[in-house]
N, CA, C and O atoms as a GROMACS GRO file, in nm:
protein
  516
    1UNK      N    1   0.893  -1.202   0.268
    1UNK     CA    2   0.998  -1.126   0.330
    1UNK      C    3   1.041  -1.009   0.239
    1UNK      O    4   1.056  -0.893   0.275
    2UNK      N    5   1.057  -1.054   0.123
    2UNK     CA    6   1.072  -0.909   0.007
    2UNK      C    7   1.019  -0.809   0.045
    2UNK      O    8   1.091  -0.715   0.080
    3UNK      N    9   0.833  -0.795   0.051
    3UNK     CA   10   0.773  -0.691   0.048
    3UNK      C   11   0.820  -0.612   0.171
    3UNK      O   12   0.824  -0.492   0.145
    4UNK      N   13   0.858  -0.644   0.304
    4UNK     CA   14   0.870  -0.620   0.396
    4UNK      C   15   1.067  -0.530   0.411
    4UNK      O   16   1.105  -0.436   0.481
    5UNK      N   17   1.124  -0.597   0.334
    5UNK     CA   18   1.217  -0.535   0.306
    5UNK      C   19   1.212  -0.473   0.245
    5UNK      O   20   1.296  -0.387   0.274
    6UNK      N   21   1.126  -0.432   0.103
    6UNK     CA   22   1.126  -0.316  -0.003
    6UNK      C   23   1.040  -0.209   0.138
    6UNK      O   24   1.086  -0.096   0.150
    7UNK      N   25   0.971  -0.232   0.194
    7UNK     CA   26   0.903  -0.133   0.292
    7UNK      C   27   1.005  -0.094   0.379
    7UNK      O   28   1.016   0.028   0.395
    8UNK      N   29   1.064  -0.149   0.424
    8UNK     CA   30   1.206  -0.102   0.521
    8UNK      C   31   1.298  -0.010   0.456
    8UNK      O   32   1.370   0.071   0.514
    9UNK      N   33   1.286  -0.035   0.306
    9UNK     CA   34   1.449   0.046   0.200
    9UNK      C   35   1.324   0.139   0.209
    9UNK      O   36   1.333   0.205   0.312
   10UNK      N   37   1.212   0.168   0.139
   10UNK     CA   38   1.154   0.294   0.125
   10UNK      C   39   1.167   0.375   0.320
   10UNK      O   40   1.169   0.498   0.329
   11UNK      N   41   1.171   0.326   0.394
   11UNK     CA   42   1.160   0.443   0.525
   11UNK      C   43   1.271   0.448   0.548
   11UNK      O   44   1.284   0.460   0.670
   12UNK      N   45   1.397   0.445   0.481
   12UNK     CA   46   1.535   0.441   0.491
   12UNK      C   47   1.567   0.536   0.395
   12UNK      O   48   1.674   0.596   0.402
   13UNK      N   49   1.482   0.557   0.302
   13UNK     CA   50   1.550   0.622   0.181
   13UNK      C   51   1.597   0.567   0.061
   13UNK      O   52   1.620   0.641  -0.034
   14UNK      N   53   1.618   0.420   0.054
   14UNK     CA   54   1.681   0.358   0.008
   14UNK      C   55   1.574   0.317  -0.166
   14UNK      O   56   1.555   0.200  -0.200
   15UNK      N   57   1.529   0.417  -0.234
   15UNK     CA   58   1.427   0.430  -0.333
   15UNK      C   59   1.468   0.267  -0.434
   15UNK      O   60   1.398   0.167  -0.450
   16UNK      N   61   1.594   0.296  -0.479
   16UNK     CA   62   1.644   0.202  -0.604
   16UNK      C   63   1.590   0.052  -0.559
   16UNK      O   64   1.504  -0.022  -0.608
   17UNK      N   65   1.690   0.040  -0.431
   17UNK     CA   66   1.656  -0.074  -0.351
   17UNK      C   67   1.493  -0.128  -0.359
   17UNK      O   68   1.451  -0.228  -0.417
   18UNK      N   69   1.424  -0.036  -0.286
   18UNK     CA   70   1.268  -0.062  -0.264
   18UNK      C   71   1.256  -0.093  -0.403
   18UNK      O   72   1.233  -0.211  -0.428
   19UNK      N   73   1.266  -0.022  -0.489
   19UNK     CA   74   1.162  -0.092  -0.634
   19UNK      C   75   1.245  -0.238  -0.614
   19UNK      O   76   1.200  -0.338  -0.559
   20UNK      N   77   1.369  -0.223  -0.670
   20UNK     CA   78   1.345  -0.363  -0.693
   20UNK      C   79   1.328  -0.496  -0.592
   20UNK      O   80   1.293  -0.613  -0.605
   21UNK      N   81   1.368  -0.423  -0.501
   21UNK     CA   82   1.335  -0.569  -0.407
   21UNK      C   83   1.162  -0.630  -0.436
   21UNK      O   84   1.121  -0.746  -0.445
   22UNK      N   85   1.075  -0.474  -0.446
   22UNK     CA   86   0.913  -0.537  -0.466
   22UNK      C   87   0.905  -0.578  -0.592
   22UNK      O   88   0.828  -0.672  -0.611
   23UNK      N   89   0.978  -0.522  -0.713
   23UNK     CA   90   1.011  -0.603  -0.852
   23UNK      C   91   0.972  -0.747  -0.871
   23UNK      O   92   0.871  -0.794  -0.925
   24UNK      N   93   1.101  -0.823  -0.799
   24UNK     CA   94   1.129  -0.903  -0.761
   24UNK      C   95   1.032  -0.996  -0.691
   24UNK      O   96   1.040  -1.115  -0.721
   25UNK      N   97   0.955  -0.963  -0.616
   25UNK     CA   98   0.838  -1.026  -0.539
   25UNK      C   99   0.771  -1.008  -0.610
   25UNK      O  100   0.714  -1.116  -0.627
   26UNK      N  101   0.717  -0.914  -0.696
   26UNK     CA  102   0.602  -0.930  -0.808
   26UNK      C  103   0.610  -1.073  -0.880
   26UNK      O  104   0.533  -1.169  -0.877
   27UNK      N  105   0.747  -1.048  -0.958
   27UNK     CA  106   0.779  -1.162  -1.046
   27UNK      C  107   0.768  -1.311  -0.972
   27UNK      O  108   0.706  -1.409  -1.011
   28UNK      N  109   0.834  -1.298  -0.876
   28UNK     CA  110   0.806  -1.470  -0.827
   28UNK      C  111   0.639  -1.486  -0.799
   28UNK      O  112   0.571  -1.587  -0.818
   29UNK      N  113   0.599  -1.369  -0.755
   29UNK     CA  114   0.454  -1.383  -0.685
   29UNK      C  115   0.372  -1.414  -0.823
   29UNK      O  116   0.273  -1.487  -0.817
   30UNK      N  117   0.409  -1.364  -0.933
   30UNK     CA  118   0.340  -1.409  -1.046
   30UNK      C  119   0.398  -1.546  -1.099
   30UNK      O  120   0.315  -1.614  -1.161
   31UNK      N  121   0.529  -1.602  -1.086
   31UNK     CA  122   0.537  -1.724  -1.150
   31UNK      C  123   0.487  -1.826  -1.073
   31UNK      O  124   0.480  -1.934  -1.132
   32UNK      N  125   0.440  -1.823  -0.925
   32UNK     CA  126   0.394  -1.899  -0.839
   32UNK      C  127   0.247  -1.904  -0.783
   32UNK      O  128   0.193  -1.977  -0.700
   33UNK      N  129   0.193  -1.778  -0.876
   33UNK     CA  130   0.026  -1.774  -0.885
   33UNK      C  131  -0.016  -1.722  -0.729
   33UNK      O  132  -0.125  -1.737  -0.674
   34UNK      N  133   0.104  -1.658  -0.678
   34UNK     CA  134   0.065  -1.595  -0.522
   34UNK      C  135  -0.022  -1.444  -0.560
   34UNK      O  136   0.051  -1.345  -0.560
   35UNK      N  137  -0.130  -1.426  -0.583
   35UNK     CA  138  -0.198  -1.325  -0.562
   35UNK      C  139  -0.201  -1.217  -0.453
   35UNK      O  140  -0.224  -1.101  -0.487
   36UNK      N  141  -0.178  -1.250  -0.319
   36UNK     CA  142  -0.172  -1.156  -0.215
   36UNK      C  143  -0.041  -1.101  -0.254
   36UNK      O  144  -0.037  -0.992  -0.311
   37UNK      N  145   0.086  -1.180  -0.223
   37UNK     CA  146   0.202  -1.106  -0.219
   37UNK      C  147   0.260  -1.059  -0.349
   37UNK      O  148   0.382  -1.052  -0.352
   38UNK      N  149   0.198  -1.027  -0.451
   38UNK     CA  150   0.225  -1.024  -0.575
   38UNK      C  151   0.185  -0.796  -0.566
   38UNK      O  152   0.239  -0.688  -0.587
   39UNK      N  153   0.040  -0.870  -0.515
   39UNK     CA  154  -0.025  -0.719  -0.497
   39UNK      C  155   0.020  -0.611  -0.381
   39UNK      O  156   0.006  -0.489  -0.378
   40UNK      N  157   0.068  -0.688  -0.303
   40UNK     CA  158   0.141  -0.572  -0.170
   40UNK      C  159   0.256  -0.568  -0.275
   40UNK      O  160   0.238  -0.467  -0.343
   41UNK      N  161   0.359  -0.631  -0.314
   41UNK     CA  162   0.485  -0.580  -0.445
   41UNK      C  163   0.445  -0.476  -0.486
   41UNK      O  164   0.485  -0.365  -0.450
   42UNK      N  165   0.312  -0.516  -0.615
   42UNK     CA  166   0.280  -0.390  -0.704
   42UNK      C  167   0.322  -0.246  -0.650
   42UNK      O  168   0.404  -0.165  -0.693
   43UNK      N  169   0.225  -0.242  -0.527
   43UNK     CA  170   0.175  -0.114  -0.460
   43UNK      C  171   0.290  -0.029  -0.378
   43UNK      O  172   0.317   0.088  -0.353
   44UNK      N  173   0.349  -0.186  -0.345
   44UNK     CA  174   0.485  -0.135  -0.241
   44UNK      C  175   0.587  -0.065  -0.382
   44UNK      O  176   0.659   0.030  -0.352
   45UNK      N  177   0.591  -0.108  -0.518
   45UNK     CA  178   0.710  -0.094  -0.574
   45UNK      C  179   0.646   0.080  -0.617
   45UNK      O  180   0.722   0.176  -0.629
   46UNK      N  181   0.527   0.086  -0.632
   46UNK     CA  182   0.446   0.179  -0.694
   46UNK      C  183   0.522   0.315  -0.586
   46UNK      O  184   0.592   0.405  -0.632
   47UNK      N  185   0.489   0.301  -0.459
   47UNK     CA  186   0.476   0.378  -0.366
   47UNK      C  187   0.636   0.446  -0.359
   47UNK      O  188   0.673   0.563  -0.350
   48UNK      N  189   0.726   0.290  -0.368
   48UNK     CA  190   0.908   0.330  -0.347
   48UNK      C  191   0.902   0.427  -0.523
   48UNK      O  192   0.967   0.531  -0.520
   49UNK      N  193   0.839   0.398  -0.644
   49UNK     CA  194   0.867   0.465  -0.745
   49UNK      C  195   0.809   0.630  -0.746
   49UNK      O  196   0.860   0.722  -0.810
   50UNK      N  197   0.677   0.642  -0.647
   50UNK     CA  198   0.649   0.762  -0.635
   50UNK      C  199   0.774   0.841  -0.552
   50UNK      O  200   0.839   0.938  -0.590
   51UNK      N  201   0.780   0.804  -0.490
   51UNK     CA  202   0.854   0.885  -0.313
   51UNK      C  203   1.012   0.908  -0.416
   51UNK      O  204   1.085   1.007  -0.415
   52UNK      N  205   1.028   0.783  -0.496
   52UNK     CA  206   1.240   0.821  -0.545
   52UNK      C  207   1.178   0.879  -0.676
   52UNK      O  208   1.274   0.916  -0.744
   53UNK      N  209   1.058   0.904  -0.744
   53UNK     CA  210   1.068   1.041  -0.852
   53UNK      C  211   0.981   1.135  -0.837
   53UNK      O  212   0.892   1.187  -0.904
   54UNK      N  213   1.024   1.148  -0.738
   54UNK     CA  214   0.928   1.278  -0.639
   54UNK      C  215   0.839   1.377  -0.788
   54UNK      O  216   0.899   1.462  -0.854
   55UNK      N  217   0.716   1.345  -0.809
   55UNK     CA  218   0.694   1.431  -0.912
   55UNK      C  219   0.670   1.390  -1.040
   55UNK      O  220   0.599   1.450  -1.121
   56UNK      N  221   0.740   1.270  -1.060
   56UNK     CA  222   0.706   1.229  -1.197
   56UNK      C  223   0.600   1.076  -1.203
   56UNK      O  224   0.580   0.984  -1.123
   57UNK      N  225   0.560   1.101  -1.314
   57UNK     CA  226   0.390   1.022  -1.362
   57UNK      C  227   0.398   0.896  -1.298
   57UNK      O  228   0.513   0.854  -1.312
   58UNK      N  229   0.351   0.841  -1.256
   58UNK     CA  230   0.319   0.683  -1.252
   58UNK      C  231   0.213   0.635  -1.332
   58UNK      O  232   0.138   0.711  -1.394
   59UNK      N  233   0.202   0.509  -1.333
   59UNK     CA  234   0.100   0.459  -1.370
   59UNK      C  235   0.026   0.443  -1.250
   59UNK      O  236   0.058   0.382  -1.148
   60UNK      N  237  -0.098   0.519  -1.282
   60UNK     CA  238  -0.204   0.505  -1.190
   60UNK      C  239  -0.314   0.391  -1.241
   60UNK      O  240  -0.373   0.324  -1.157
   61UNK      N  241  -0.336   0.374  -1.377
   61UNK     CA  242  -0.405   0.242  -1.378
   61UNK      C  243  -0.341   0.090  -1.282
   61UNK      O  244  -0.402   0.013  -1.208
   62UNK      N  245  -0.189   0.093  -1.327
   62UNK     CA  246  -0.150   0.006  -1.278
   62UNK      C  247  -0.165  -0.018  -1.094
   62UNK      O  248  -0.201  -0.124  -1.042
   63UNK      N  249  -0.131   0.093  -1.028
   63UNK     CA  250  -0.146   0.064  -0.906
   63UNK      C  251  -0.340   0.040  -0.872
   63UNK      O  252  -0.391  -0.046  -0.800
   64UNK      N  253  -0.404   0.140  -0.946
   64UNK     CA  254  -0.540   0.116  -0.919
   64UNK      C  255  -0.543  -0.022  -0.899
   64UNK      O  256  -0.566  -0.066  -0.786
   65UNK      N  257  -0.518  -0.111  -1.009
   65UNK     CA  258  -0.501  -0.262  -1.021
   65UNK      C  259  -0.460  -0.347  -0.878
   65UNK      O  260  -0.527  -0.426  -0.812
   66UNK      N  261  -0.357  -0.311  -0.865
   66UNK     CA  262  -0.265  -0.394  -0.799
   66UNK      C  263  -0.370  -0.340  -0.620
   66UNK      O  264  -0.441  -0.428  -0.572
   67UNK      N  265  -0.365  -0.240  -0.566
   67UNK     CA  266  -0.492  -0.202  -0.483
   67UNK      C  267  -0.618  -0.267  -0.497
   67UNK      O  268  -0.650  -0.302  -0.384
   68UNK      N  269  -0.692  -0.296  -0.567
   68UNK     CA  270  -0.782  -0.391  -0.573
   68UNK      C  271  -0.794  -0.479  -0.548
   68UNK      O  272  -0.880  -0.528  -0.476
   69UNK      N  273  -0.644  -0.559  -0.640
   69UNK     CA  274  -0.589  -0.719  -0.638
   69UNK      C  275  -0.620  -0.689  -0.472
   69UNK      O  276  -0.711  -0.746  -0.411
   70UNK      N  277  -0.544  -0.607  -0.420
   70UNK     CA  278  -0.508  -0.612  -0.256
   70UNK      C  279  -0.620  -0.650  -0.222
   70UNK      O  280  -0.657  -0.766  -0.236
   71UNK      N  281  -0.701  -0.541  -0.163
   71UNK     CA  282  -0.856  -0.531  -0.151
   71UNK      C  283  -0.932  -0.687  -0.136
   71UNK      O  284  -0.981  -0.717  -0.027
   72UNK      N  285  -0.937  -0.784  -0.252
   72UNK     CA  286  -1.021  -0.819  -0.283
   72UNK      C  287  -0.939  -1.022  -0.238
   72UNK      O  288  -0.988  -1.131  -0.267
   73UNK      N  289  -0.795  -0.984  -0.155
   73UNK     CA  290  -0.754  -1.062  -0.157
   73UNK      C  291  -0.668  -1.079   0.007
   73UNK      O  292  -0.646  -1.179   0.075
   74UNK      N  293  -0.637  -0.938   0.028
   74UNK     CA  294  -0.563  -0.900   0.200
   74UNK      C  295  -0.617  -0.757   0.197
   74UNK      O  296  -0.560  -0.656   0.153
   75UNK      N  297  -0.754  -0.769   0.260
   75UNK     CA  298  -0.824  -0.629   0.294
   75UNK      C  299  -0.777  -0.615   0.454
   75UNK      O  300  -0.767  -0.494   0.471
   76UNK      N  301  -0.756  -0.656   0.531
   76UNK     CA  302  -0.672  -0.639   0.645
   76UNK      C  303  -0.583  -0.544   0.613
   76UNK      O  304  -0.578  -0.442   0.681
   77UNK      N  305  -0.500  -0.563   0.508
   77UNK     CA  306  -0.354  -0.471   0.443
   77UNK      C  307  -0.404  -0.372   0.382
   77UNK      O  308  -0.344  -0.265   0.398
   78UNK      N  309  -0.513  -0.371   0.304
   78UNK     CA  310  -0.558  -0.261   0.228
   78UNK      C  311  -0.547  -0.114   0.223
   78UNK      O  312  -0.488  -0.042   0.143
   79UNK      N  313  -0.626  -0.081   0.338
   79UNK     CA  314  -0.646   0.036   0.396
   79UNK      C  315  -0.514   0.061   0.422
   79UNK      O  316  -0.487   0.172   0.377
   80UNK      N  317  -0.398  -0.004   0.484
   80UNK     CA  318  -0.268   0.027   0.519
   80UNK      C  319  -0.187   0.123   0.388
   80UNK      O  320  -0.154   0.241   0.377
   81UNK      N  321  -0.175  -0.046   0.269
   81UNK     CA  322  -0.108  -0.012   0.168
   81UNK      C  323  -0.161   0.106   0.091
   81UNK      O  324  -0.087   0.162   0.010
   82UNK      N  325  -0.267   0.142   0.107
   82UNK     CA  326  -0.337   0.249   0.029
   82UNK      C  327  -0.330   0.366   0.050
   82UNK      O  328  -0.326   0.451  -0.040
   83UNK      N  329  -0.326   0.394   0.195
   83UNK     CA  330  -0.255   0.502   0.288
   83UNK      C  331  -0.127   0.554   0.224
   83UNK      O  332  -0.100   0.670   0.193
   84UNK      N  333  -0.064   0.458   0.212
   84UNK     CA  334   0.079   0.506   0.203
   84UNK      C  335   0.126   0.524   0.066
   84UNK      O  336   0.227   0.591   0.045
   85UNK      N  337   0.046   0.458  -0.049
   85UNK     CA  338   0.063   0.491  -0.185
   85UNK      C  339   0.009   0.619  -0.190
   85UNK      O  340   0.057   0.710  -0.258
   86UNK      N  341  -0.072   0.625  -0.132
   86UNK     CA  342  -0.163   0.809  -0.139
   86UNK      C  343  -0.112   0.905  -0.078
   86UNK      O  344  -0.122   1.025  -0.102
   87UNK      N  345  -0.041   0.838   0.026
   87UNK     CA  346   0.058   0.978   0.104
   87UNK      C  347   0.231   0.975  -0.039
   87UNK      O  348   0.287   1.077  -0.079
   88UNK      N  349   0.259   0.872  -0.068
   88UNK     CA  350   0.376   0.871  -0.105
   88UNK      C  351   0.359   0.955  -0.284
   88UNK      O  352   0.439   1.035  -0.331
   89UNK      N  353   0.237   0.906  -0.349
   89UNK     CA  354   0.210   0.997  -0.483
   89UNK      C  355   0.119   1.111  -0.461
   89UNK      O  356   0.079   1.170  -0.562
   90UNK      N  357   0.088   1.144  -0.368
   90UNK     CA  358  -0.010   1.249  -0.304
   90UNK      C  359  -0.117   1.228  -0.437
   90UNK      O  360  -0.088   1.236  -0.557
   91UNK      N  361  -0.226   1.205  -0.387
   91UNK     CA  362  -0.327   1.143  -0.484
   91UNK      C  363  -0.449   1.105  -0.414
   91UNK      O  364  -0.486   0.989  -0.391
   92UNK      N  365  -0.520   1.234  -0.377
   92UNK     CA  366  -0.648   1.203  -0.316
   92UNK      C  367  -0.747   1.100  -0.365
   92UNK      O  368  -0.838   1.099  -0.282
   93UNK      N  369  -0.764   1.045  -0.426
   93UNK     CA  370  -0.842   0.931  -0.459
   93UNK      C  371  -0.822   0.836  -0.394
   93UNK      O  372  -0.900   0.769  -0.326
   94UNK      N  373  -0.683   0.822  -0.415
   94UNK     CA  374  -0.624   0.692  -0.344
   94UNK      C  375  -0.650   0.736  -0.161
   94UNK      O  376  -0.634   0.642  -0.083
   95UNK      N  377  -0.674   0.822  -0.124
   95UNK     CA  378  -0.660   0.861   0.050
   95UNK      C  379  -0.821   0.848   0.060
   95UNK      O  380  -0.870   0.820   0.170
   96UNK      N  381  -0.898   0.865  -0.044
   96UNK     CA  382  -1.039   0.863  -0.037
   96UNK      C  383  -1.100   0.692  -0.018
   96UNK      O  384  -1.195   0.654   0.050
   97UNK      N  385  -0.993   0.598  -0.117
   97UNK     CA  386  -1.057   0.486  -0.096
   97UNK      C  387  -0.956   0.411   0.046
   97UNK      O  388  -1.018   0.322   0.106
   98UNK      N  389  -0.838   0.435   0.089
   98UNK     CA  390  -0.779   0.434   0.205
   98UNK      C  391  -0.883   0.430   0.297
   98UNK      O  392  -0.906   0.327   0.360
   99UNK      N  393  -0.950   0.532   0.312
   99UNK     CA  394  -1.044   0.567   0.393
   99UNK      C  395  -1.183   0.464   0.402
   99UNK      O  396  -1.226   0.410   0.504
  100UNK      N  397  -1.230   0.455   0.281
  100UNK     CA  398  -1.331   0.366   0.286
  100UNK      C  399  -1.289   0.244   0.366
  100UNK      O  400  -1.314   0.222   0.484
  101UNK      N  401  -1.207   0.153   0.264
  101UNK     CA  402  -1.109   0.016   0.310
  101UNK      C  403  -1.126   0.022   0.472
  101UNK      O  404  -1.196  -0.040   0.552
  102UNK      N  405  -1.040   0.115   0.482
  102UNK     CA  406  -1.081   0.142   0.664
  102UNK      C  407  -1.204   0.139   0.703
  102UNK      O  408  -1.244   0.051   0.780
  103UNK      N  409  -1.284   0.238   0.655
  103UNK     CA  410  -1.420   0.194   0.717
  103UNK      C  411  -1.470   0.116   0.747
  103UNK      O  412  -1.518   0.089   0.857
  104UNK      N  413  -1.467   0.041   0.613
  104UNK     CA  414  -1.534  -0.113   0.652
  104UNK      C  415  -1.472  -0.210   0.746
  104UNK      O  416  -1.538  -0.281   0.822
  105UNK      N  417  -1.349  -0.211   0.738
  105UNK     CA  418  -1.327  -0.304   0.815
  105UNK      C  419  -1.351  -0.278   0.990
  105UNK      O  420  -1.337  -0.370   1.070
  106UNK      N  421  -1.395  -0.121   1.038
  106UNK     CA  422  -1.405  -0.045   1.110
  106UNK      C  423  -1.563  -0.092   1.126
  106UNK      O  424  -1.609  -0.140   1.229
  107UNK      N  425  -1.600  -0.080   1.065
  107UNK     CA  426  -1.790  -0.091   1.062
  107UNK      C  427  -1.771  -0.274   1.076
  107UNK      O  428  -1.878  -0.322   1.114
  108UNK      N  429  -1.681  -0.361   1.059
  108UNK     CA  430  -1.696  -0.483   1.132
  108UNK      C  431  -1.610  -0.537   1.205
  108UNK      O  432  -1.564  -0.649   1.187
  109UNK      N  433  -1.572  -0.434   1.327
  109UNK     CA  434  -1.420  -0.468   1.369
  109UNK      C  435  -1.501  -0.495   1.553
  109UNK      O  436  -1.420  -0.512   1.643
  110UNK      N  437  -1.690  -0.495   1.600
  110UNK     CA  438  -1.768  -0.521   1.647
  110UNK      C  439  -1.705  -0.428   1.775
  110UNK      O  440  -1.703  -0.305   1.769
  111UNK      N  441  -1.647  -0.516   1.907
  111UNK     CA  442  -1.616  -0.388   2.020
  111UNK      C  443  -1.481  -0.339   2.001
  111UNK      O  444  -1.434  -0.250   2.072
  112UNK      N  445  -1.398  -0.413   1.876
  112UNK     CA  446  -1.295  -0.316   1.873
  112UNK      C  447  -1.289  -0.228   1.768
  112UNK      O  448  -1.183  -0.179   1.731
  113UNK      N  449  -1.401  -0.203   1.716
  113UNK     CA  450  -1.410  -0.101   1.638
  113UNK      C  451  -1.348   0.096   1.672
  113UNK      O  452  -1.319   0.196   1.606
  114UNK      N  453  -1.356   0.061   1.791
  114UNK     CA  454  -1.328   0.222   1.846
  114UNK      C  455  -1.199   0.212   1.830
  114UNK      O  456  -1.145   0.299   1.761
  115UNK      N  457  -1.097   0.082   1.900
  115UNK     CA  458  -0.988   0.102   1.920
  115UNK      C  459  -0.901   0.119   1.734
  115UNK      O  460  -0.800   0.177   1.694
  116UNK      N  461  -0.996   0.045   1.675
  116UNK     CA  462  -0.883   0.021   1.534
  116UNK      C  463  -0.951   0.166   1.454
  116UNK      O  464  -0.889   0.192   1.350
  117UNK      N  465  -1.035   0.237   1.476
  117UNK     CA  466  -1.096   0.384   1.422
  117UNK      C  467  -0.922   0.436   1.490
  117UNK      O  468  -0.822   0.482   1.434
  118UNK      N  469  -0.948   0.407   1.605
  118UNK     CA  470  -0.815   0.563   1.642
  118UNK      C  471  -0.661   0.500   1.618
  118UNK      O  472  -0.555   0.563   1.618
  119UNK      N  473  -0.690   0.306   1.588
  119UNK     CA  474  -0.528   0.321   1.531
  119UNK      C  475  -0.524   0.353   1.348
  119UNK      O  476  -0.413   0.366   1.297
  120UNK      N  477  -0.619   0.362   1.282
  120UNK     CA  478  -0.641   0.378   1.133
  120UNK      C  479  -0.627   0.532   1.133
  120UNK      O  480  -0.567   0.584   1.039
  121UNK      N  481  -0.692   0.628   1.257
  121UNK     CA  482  -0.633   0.789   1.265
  121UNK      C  483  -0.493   0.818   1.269
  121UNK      O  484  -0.418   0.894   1.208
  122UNK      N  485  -0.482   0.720   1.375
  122UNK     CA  486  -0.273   0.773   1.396
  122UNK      C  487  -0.249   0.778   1.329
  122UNK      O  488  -0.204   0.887   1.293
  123UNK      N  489  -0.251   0.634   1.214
  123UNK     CA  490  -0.133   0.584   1.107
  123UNK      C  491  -0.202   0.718   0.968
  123UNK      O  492  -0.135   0.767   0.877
  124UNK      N  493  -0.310   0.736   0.990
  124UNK     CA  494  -0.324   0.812   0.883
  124UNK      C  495  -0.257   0.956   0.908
  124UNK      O  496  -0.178   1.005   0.827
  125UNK      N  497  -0.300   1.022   1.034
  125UNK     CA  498  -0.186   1.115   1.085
  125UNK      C  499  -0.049   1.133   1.076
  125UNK      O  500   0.014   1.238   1.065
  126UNK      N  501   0.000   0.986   1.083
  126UNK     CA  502   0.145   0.961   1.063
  126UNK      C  503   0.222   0.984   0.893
  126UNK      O  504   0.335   1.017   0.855
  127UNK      N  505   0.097   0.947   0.827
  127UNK     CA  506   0.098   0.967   0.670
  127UNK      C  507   0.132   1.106   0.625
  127UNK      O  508   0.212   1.136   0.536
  128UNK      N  509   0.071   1.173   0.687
  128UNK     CA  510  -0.024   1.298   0.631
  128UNK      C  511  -0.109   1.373   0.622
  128UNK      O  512  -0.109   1.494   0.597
  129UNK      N  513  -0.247   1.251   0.657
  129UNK     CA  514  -0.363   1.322   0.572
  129UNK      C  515  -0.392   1.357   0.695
  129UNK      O  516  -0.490   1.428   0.718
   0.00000   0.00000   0.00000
């Protein structure tokens, strides 16, 4: 429920909030060995820290990380969370592997592949890119 609320304070505006609420889910997600929800935190807290210091550095190793963790653990979410870290630090790399993430799951999504191509366009439309 955290991550989902730090995602609600970031489309609110609500920057301070978003970090720490995904803070917070990091930390339990790490004292409880939860790997998925640990890594939507990272990315989510990454994304609320880009968007509230409009401009200033992040750690990009770190989110690289925590995107992977994703990837390699809720690739369903991937392509999502990746989208939006790349629209929120503007950081074509990150919109480049967004894109892939999508692909694939696009290249095995069998007859609904067309339909989830044009909902992975909207939301990327909706982003930005």
């Amino acid at each position: 429920m955290g991550v989902q609320q730090a995602r609600f304070a970031i489309l609110v505006g609500d920057h301070d909030r978003a970090v720490d609420l995904a803070e917070r889910v990091v930390r339990d997600a790490a004292e409880r060995g939860a790997r998925r929800h640990g890594a939507m935190a990272a990315a989510a807290a990454a994304a609320a820290q880009a968007r509230a210091q409009a401009g200033a550095a992040i750690d990009h190793d770190a989110v690289d990380g925590a995107l992977m963790e994703l990837e390699g653990c809720a690739s369903l979410e991937a392509w999502r969370v990746t989208a939006e870290v790349a629209a929120a630090a503007n950081v074509d790399r990150w919109w480049r592997d967004a894109e892939r993430r999508a692909g694939a799951l696009i290249a095995n999504a069998g007859e609904h592949g067309e339909t989830l191509r044009r909902f992975v366009g909207a939301t990327f439309t909706t982003l930005g890119r």
